[in-house]
DOTOR-734542 format. One record per residue (C-alpha): residue number from 1; residue in one letter; x, y, z. Coordinates in steps of 0.25 Angstrom, whole numbers, plus 2048, in hexadecimal, padded with zeros to 3 digits. Each point is the difference from the previous one (the first is absolute). Example, Ala and Ser with C-alpha at 12.3 -4.5 7.8 and 13.67 -1.06 7.14 Angstrom:
k:1 | r:A | x:831 | y:7EE | z:81F
k:2 | r:S | x:806 | y:80E | z:7FE
This chain:
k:1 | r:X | x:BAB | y:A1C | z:07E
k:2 | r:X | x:7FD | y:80C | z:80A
k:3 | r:X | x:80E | y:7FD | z:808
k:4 | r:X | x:807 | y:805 | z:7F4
k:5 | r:X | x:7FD | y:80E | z:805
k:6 | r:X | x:803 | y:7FF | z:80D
k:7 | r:X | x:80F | y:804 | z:7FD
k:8 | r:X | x:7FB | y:80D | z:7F9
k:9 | r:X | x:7F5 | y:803 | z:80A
k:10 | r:X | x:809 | y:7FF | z:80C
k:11 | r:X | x:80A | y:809 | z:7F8
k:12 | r:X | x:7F7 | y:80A | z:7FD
k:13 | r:X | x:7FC | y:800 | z:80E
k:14 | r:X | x:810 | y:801 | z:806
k:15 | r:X | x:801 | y:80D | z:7F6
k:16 | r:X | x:7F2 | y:807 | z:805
k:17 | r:X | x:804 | y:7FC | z:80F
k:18 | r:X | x:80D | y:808 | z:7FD
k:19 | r:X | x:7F7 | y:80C | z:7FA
k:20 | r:X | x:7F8 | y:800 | z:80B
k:21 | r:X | x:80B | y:802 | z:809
k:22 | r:X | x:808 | y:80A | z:7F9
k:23 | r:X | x:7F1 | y:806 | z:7FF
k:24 | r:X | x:800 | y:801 | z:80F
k:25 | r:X | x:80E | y:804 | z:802
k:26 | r:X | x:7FD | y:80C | z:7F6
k:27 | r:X | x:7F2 | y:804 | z:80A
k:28 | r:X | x:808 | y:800 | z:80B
k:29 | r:X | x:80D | y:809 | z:7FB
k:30 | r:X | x:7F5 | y:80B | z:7FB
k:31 | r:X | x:7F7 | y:7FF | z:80B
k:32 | r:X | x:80C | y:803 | z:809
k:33 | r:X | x:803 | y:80C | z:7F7
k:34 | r:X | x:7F1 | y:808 | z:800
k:35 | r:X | x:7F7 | y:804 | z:80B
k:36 | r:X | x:7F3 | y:806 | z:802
k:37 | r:X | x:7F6 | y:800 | z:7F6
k:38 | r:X | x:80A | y:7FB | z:7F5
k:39 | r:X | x:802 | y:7F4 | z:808
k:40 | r:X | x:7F1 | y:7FE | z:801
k:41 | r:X | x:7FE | y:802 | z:7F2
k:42 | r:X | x:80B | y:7F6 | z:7FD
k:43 | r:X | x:7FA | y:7F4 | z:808
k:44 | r:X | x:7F2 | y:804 | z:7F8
k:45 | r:X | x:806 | y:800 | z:7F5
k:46 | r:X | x:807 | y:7F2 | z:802
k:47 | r:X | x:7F5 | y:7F9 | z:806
k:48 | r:X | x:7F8 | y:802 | z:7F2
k:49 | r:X | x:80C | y:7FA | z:7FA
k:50 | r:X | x:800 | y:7F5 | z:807
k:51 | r:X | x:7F1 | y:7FD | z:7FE
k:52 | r:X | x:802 | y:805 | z:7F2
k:53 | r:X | x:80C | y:7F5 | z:7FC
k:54 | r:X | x:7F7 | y:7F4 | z:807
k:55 | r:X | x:7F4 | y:805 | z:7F7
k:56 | r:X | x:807 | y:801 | z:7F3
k:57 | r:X | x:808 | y:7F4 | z:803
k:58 | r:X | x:7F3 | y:7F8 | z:804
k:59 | r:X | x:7FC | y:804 | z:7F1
k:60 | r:X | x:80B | y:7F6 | z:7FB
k:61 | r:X | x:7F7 | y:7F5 | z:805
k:62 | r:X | x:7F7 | y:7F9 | z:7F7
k:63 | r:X | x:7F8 | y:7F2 | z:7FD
k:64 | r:X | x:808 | y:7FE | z:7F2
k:65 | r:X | x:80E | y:7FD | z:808
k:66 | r:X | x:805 | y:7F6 | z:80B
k:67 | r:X | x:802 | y:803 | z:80D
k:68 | r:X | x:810 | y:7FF | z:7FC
k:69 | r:X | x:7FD | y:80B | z:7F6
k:70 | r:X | x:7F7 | y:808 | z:807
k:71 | r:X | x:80A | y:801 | z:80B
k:72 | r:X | x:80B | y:804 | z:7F7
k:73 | r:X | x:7F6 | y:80C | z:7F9
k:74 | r:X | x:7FD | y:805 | z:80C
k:75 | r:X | x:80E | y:801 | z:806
k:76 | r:X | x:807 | y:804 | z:7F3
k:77 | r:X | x:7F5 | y:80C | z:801
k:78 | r:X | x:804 | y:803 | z:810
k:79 | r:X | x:80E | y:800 | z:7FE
k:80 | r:X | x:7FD | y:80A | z:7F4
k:81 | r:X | x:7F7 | y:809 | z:808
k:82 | r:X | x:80B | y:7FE | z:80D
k:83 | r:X | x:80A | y:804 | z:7F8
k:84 | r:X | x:7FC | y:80D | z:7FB
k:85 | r:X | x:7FB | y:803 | z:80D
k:86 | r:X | x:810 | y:800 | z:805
k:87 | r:X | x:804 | y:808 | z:7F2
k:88 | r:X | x:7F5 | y:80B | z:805
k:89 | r:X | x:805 | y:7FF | z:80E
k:90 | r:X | x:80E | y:801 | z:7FD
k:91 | r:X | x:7FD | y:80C | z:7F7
k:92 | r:X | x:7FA | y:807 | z:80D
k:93 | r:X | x:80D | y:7FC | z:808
k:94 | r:X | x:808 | y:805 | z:7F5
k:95 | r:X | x:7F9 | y:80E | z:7FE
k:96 | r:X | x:801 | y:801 | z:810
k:97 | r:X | x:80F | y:801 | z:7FB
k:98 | r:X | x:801 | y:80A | z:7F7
């Protein structure tokens, strides 16, 4: 029964690995682009993220599910919490722009 969801859980897992690097690739470009205590401020700023998504995401946890279930919770929750990250930073990048 708990193979079922190893298919799902190891796609969930494909699509946050591709989140997480399009999250890294996004740091890197606007890090390049500030400096000073902007550039401070944004590693601050992103390293509360990162321990905020790991928090919230560990919230999807519980003792009613599987370990499948659990697993899937919680990664659909990083990949959420990933991906608005990127839409904020890309809205940063794109402000730069204007």
């Amino acid at each position: 029964d708990w193979q079922r969801g190893i298919p799902l859980r190891r796609r969930y897992e494909e699509i946050a690995n591709l989140y997480d690097k399009e999250l890294q690739r996004l740091v890197s470009y606007y890090s390049g682009k500030i400096t000073g205590t902007e550039r401070e401020n944004f590693f601050v700023e992103h390293s509360i993220f990162l321990a905020e998504r790991s928090r919230e995401s560990k919230k999807e946890l519980s003792q009613e599910k599987t370990g499948v279930e659990e697993n899937i919770d919680y990664l659909k929750k990083y990949i959420v919490l990933t991906k608005n990250r990127c839409s904020i930073l890309l809205e940063k990048i794109a402000d730069d722009f204007e």
